[in-house]
N, C-alpha and C positions, 0 to 999 in steps of 0.2 A: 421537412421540419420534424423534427424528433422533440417529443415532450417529457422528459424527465421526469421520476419521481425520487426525492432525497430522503433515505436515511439516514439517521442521524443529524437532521435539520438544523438545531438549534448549535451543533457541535462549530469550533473553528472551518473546519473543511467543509462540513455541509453547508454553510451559511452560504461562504466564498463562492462554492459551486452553483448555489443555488440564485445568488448573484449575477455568474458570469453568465450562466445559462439562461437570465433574464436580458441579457445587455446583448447575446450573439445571435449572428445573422445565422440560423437553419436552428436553434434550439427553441424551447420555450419550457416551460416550468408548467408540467402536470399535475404534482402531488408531490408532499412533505410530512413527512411526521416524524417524530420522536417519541420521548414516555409518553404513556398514555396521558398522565396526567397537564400535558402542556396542550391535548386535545383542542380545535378553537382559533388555539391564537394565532393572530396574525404577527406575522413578519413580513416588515415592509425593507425590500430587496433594494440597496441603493438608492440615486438620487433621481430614478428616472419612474417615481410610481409605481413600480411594481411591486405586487406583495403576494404570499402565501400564506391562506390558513395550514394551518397542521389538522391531520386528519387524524383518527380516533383509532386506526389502525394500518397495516401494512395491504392490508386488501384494497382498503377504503381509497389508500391514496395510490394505490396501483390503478385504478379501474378508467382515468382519464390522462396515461401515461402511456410511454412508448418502451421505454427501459428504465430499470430499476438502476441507482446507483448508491450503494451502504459503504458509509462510514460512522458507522454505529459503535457498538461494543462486542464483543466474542459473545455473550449470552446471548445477544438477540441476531447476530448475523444471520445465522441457518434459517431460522424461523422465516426473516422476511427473503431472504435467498427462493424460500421453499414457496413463500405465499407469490412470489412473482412466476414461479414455476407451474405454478394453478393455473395463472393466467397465460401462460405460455408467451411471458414476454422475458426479454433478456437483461442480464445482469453485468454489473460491473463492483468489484469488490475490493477496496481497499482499506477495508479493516485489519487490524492488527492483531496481535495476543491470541490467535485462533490456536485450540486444542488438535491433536493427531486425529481426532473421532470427529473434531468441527470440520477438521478441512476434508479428510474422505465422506463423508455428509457435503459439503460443497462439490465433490469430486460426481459424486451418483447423480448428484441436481443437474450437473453442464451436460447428463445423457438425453433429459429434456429440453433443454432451452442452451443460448450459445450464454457462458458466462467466464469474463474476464477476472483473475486472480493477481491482483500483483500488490506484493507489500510497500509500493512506491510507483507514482504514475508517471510522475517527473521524468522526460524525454532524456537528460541531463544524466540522471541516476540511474537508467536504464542504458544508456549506454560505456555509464561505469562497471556496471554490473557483466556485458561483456566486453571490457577491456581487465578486470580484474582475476576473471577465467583466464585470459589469453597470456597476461604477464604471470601469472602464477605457473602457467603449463611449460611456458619460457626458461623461467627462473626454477624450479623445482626445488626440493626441500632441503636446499641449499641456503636457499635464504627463509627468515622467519616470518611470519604471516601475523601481523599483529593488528586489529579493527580498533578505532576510538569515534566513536559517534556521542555527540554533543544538540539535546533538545531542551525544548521551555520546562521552566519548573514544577508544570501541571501536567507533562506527559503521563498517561498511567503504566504502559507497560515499560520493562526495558531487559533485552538491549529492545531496540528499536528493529521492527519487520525489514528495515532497510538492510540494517546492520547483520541482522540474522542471515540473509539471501546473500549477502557478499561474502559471508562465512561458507555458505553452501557451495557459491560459484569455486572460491578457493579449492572448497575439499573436497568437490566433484574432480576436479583433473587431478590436485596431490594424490587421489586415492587413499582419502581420510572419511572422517566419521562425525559429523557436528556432534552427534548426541556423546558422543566418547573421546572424542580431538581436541572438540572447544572449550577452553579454562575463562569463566568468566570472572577476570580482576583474580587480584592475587595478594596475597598477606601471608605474615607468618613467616614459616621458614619452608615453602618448597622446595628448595631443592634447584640444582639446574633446570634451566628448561630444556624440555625432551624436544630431540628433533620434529617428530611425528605432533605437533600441537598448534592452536592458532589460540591467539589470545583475545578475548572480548573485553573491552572496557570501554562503560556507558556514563559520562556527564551531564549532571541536568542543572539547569541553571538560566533563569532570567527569562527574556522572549525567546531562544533561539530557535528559529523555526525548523531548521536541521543542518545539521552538517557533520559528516562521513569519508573516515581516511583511512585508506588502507595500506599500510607501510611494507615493505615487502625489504627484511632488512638482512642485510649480508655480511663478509668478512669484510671491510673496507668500504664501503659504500651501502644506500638506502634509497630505495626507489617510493616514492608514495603517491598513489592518486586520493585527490583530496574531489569534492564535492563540496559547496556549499550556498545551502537556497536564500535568498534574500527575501520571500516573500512564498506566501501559498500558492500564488496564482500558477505559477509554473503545475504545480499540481495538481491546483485543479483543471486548469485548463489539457492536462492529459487526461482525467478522467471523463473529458466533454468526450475529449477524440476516442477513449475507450468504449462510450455510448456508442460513438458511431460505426464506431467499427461492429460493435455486436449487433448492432441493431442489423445489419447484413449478414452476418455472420451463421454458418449452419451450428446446432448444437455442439458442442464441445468446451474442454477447457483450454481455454486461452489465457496469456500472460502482457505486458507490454510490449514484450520482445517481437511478437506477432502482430499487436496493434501498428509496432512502428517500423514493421519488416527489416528487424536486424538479426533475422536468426540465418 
């Protein structure tokens, strides 16, 4: 039995998690919290009685848990990343919008505790992610590298951690540079587009829970792997299997790819 503790509780993702890990057979529901200020209350976890107070801190609601799972905000990641590191119990991180200094800060904490990193848990988008490598190393900078990801109209960051990583997978084999390669959206009068570039553009609009194409486009034909989720659960239900996996797991940083052994 692994008992969880949720970050970012009251969010979309935290809820769902916090949900399924009430409803699955080897899980149970530790601890929850979010802003301080929602300290207390309760959230009652679907239709089968189970509920969670929110706890008044990230200590608080670590202390009757097995692993940490955040889906928080980039301000507060580290902090409870860090508080679950006190207690030397493991993490699973699928928050978004993290800074260069958030994530080597995440990077020093996996040298205590085993802690999973992945900008999408989704089984589904994890193995787009290497299929996107493999046809890009295939096709080389012959064809153009163009990302469109599409979320609900309350997302806050964009592009999307999803979108970002498949950028990455891309300009790992091209032998490109996301911080220098990637053009996100475009107006005006550029210019041609330069061979050596991928192009970002991020839609937000309505419920869409997500979905991520990446078009790989040439002189005469267009290859695209498309992704798209119909619901959170796929999600969250990888971040259950991300618990489990860490909660075995010796210190280090780990990603899905590892969770779901496709590397």
């Amino acid at each position: 039995m692994i008992r969880i503790c949720m970050a970012g509780a009251r969010g979309r993702m935290g809820r769902r998690i916090l949900e399924m890990a009430a409803a699955a057979e080897g899980f149970a529901v530790g601890g929850a919290f979010d802003l301080t200020e929602h300290a207390g209350e309760v959230m009652r976890l679907g239709d089968g009685g189970a509920e969670a107070v929110l706890a008044s801190s990230a200590s608080e609601a670590l202390a009757n848990a097995d692993a940490l799972i955040d889906f928080s905000v980039a301000e507060a990641c580290v902090d409870n990343v860090r508080a679950a590191a006190e207690q030397g119990k493991p993490a699973v991180v699928g928050t978004t919008g993290l800074s260069d200094e958030q994530l080597q800060a995440l990077k020093d904490l996996s040298r205590r505790i085993a802690l999973v990193h992945a900008p999408n848990m989704s089984v589904g988008v994890n193995l787009l992610f290497k299929l996107t490598a493999e046809v890009a190393q295939r096709l080389g900078l012959d064809y153009n590298v163009e990302i469109t990801e599409i979320h609900h109209n309350q997302k806050k960051d964009s592009p999307s951690g999803t979108a970002a990583r498949l950028a990455e997978c891309a300009a790992e084999v091209l032998g490109l540079n996301y911080g220098q390669d990637v053009v996100h959206g475009r107006h005006g009068m550029p210019g041609a587009r330069p061979r050596r570039e991928i192009g970002m553009h991020a839609l937000r609009g309505g419920d869409v829970a997500g979905e991520h194409t990446v078009s790989f486009i040439g002189q005469g034909e267009r290859v695209e792997l498309t992704h798209k989720a119909h619901s959170r659960d796929n999600f969250a239900q990888g971040a259950l299997r991300a618990a489990q996996f860490a909660a075995g797991a010796a210190p280090g940083l780990y990603d899905m790819q590892d969770v779901l052994g496709l590397r």
